[in-house]
C-alpha positions as CSV (number, residue, x, y, z in Angstrom):
1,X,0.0,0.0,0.0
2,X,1.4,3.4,-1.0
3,X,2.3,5.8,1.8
4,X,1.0,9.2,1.9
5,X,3.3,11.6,2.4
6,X,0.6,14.4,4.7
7,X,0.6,17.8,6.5
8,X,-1.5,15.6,9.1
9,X,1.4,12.7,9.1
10,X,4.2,15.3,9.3
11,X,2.6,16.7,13.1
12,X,0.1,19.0,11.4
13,X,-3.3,18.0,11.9
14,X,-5.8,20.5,9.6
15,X,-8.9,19.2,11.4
16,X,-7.6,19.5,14.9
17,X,-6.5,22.8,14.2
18,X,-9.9,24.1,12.3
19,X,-11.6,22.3,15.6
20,X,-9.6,24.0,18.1
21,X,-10.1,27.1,16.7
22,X,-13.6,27.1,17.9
23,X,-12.4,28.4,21.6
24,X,-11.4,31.8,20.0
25,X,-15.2,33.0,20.1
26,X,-14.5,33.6,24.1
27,X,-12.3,36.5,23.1
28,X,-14.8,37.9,21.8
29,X,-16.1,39.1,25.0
30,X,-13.5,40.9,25.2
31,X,-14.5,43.5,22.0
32,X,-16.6,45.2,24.7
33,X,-13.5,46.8,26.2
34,X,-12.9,48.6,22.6
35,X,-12.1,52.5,23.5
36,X,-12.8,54.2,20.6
37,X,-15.7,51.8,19.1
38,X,-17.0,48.5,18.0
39,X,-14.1,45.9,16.3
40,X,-14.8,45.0,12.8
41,X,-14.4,41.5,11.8
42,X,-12.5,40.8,8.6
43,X,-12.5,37.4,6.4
44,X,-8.6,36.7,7.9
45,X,-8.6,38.9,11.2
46,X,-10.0,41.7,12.9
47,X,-9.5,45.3,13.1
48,X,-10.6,47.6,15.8
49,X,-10.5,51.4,16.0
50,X,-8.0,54.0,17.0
51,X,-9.7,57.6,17.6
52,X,-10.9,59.4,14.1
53,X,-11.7,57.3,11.2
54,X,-8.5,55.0,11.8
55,X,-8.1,51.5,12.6
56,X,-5.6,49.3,14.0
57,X,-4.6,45.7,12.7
58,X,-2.7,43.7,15.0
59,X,-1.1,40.7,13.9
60,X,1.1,37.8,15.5
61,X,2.8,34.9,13.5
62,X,5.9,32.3,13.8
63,X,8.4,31.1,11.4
64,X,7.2,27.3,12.6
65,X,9.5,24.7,12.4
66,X,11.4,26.9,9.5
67,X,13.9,27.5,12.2
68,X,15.1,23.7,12.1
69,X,16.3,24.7,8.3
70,X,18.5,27.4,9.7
71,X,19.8,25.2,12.1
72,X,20.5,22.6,9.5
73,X,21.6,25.2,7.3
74,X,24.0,26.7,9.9
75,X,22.7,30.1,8.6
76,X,20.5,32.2,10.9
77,X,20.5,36.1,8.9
78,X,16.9,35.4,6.6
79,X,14.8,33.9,9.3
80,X,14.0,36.9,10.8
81,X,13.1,37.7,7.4
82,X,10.5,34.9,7.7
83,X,9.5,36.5,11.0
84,X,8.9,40.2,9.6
85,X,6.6,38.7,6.3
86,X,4.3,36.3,8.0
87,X,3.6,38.9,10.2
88,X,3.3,42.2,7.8
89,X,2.1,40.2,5.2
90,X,-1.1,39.3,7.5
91,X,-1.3,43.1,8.2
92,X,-1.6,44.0,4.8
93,X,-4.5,41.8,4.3
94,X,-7.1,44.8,5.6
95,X,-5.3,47.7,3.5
96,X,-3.5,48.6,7.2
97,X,0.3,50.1,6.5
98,X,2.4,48.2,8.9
99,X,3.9,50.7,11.7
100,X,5.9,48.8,13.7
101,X,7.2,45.1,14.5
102,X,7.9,43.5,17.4
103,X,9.8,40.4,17.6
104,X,9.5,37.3,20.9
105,X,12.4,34.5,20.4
106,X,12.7,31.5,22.9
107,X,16.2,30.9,22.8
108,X,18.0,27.7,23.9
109,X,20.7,29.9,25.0
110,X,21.7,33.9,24.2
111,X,24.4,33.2,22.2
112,X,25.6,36.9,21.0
113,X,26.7,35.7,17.8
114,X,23.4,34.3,17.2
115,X,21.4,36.6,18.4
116,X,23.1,39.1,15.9
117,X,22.2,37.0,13.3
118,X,18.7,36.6,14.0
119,X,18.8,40.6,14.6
120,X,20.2,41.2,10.9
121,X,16.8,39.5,9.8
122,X,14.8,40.8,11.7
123,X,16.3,44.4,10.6
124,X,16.5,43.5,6.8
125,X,12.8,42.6,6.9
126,X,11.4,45.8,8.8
127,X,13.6,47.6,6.5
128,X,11.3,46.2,3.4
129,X,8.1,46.8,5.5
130,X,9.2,50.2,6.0
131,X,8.1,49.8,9.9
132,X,10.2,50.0,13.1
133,X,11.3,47.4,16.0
134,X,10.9,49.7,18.9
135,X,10.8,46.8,21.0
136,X,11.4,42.5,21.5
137,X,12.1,39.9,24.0
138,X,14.8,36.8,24.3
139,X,13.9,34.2,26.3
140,X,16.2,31.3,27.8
141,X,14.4,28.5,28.2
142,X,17.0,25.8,27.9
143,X,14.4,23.4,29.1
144,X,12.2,24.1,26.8
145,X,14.0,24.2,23.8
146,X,16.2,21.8,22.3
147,X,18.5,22.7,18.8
148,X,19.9,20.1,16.2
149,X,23.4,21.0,17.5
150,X,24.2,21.8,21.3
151,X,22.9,25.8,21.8
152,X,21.6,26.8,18.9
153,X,17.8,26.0,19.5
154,X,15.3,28.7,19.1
155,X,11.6,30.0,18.1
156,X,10.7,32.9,16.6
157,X,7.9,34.8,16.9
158,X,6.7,38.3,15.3
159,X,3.6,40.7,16.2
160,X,3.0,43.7,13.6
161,X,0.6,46.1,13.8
162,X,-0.4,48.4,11.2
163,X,-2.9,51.5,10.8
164,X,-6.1,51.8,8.2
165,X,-8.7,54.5,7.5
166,X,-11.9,53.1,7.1
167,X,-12.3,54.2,4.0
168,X,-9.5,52.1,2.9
169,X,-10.3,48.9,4.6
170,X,-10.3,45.5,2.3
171,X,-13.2,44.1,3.7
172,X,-13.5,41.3,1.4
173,X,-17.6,42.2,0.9
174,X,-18.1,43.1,-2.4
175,X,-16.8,40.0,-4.2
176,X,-18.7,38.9,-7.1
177,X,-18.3,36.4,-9.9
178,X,-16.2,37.7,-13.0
179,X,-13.8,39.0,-10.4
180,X,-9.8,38.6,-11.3
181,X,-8.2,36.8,-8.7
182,X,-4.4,38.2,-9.1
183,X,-1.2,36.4,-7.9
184,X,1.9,38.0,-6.5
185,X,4.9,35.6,-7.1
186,X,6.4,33.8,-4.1
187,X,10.0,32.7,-4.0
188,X,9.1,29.3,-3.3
189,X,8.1,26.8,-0.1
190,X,8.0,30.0,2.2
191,X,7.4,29.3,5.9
192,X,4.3,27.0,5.5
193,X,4.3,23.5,5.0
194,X,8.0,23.0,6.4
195,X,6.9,20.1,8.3
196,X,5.8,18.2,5.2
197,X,8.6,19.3,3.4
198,X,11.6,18.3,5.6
199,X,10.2,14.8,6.4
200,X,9.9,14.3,2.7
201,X,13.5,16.2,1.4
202,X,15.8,15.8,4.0
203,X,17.2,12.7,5.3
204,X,17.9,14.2,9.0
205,X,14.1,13.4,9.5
206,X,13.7,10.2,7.0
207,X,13.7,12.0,3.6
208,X,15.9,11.5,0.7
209,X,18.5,14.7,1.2
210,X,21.6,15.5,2.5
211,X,21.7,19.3,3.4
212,X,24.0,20.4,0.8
213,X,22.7,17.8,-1.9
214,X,22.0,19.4,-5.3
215,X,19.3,17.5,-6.6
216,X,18.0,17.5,-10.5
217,X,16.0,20.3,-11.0
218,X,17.4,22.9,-8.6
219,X,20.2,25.1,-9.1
220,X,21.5,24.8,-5.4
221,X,21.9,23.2,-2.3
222,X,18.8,21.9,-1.2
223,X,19.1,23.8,2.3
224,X,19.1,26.9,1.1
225,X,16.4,26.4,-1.1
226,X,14.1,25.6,1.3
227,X,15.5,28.3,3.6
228,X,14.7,31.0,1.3
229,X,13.3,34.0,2.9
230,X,9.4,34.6,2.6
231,X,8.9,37.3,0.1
232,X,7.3,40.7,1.9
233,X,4.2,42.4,0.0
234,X,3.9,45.6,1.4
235,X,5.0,48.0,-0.9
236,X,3.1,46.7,-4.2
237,X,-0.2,46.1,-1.9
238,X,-0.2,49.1,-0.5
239,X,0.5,51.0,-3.9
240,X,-2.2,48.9,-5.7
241,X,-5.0,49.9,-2.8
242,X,-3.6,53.2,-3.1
243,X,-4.7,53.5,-7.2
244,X,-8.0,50.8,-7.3
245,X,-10.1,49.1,-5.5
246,X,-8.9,46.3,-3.8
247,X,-12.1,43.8,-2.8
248,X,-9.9,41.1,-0.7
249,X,-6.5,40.4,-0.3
250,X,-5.3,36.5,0.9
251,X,-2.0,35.4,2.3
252,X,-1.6,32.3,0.7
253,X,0.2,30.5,4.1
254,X,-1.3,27.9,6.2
255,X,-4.1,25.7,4.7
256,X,-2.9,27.5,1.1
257,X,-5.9,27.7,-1.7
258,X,-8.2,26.8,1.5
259,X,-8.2,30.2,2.6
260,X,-10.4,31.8,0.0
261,X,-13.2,29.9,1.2
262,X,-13.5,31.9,3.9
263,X,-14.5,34.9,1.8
264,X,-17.7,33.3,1.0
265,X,-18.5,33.9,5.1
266,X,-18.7,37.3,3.6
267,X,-19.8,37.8,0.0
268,X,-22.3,35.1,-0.8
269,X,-22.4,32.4,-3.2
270,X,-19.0,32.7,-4.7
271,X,-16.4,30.1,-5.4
272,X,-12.9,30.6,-6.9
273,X,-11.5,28.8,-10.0
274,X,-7.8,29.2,-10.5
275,X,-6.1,28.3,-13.6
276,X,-2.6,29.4,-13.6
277,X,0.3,27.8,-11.9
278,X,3.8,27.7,-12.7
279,X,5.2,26.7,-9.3
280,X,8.8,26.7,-8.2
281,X,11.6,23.2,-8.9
282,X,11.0,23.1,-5.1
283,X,7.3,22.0,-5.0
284,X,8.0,19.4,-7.8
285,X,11.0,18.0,-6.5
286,X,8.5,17.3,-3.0
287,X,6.9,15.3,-4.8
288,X,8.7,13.5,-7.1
289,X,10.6,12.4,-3.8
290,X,8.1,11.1,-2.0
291,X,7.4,8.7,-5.1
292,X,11.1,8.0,-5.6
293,X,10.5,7.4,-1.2
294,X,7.9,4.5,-2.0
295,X,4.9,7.2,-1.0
296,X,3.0,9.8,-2.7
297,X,1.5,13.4,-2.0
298,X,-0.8,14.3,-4.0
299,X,-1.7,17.4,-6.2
300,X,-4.7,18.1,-3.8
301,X,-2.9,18.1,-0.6
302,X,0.0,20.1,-2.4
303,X,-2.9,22.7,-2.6
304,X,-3.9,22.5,0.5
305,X,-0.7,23.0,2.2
306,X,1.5,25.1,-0.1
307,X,1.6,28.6,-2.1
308,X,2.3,26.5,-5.1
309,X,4.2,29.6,-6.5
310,X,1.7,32.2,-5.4
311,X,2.3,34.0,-2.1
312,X,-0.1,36.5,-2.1
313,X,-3.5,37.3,-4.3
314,X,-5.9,40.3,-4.6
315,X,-9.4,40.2,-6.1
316,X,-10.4,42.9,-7.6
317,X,-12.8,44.2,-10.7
318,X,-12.8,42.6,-14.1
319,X,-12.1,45.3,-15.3
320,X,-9.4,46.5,-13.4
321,X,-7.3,43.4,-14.2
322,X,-4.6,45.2,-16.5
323,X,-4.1,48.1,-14.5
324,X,-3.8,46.0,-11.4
325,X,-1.3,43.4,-12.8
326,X,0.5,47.2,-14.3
327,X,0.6,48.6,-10.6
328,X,1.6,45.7,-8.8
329,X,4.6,44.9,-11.1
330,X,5.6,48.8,-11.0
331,X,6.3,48.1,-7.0
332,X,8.2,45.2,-7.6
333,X,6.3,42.5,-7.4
334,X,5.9,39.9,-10.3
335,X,2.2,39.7,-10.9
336,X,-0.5,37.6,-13.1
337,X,-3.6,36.8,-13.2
338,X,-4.3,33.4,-11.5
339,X,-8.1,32.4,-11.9
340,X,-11.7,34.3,-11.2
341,X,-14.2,34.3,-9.1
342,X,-17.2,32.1,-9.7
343,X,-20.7,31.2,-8.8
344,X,-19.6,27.4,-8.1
345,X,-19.3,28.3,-3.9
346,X,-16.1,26.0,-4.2
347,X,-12.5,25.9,-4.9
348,X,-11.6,24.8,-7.8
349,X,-8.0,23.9,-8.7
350,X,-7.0,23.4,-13.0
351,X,-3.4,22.0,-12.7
352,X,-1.8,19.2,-14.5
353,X,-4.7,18.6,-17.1
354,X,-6.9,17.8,-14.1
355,X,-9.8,19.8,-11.9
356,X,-9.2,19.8,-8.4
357,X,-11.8,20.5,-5.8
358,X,-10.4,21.6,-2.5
359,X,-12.4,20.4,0.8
């Protein structure tokens, strides 16, 4: 019997997670302590107000077990890149401008070399935000965490928050079908679906790779491939909300092509069909592993767990696809568009001569 390789076999159980998530409605008794006025919920977060018409988004996200690469890697300057995008990158989602970062690493020790490293991230990625670090912690908890090598175990986590006017908010409530869903390039795996992806590449945790292996297909070590920093999206969203109307805007991380279901919770009876993929050597090469591995993952769970080449979309008019696509590349982003939105109320996947529907 063929072996699946799964985000749910790697440690990552989708279900578990979508069930747990059910506890956050007690926080919402908490909205009632909002100075300035009611919070506004949003398809991927919330936003609540400031004073005037301006909002505040506040965001928190991890690098995830992204920090085992470095550590295999040996190379700790570009996760605190990771840190800075997962974080700004969520921010951007409601039209807010990200202000400032903050960054919370449980360290196995405070080595100072280390921790410079990590800094340099950190730094390099506010730097591409255009937001400040004004403040951070490092924790020791030696019992807690455990590294590869002796010392060099940590976890990195990153809060952003960012500032909106409400005439500016993507509230993802005016999508209708016709709609252009457009991609923004990714630079490949990211910080999602790590889990999957070392247990299937690397042989340190059963996969097929030595670190510094160059397999067929890629143009260099197979550690730093994966390591990669996650692209940041700030400039080119900001600049494309700044000229049209931006409906919704999706950071294509955890659960991947999942997310835009969520939408429908607030434009009705949509669906999304997407149609253009060109994804990285990286995504590929997963799989063609875990066949050459005696297993198999397939195209739908590749969906479901990875950008698959896209690491951040925006819906917006029919009509305003050119200039969209125009603006976006203009700021530096490599843009196309990747499908519509439909009346089907699912997600539909067209990839490898086959349609895909996500559940």
């Amino acid at each position: 019997m063929t072996q699946k390789f799964t985000y749910a076999k790697a440690g990552v159980d989708r279900e578990l997670r979508t069930d747990s998530k059910k506890a956050l409605k007690i926080l919402k008794r908490t909205y009632k302590f909002s100075k300035y006025g009611e919070v506004i919920e949003l398809p991927y977060g919330n936003i609540f107000p400031c004073g005037g018409n301006r909002y505040l988004d506040l965001a928190i996200e991890g690098v995830g077990t992204k920090v085992l690469i470095a550590q295999l890697a040996e190379k700790y300057d570009t996760i605190g890149i990771d840190g800075v995008a997962m974080a700004v990158n969520d921010v951007i989602r409601s039209g807010a401008k990200p202000l400032a970062i903050s960054d919370n690493i449980h360290a196995q020790i405070s080595e100072p070399a280390l921790v410079e490293e990590w800094m340099k991230g950190i730094a390099h990625g506010a730097a591409d935000a255009e937001c400040i670090v004004p403040s951070g912690e490092i924790g020791d908890v030696s019992e807690l965490i455990r590294g590869l090598s002796e010392s060099k175990g940590f976890d990195m986590v990153v809060s952003a928050i960012g500032e909106v006017s409400r005439d500016k908010i993507i509230s993802g409530r005016n999508v209708k079908p016709s709609d252009s869903i457009i991609g923004l390039r990714s630079s490949g795996l990211h910080s999602n679906g790590i889990s999957l992806a070392r247990k299937v590449l690397f042989k340190q945790w059963g996969g097929k790779y030595e670190p510094h292996d160059v397999p067929d297909g890629l143009e260099r070590e197979i550690v730093f491939e994966v390591l990669e920093p996650t692209r940041i999206y700030v400039r080119p969203l900001l600049k494309v909300a700044e000229e049209l109307e931006v409906k919704a805007a999706v950071h294509i991380t955890g659960d991947a092509y999942l997310k835009f279901g969520r939408l429908a919770r607030f434009s009705k009876r949509i669906g999304f069909e997407f149609d253009n993929f060109r994804p990285q050597p990286v995504f590929r090469l997963l799989q063609e592993t875990a066949r050459q591995l005696g297993g198999r993952t397939t195209d739908e769970e590749m969906f479901r767990t990875f950008n698959m080449g896209w690491g951040f979309a925006i819906i917006v008019d029919k009509a305003a696809t050119n200039k969209a696509v125009d603006v976006l590349q203009k700021a530096g982003a490599q843009s196309e568009q990747i499908g519509q939105v439909t009346i089907s109320e699912e997600v539909r996947i067209l990839y490898n001569k086959r349609k895909i529907i996500l559940k």
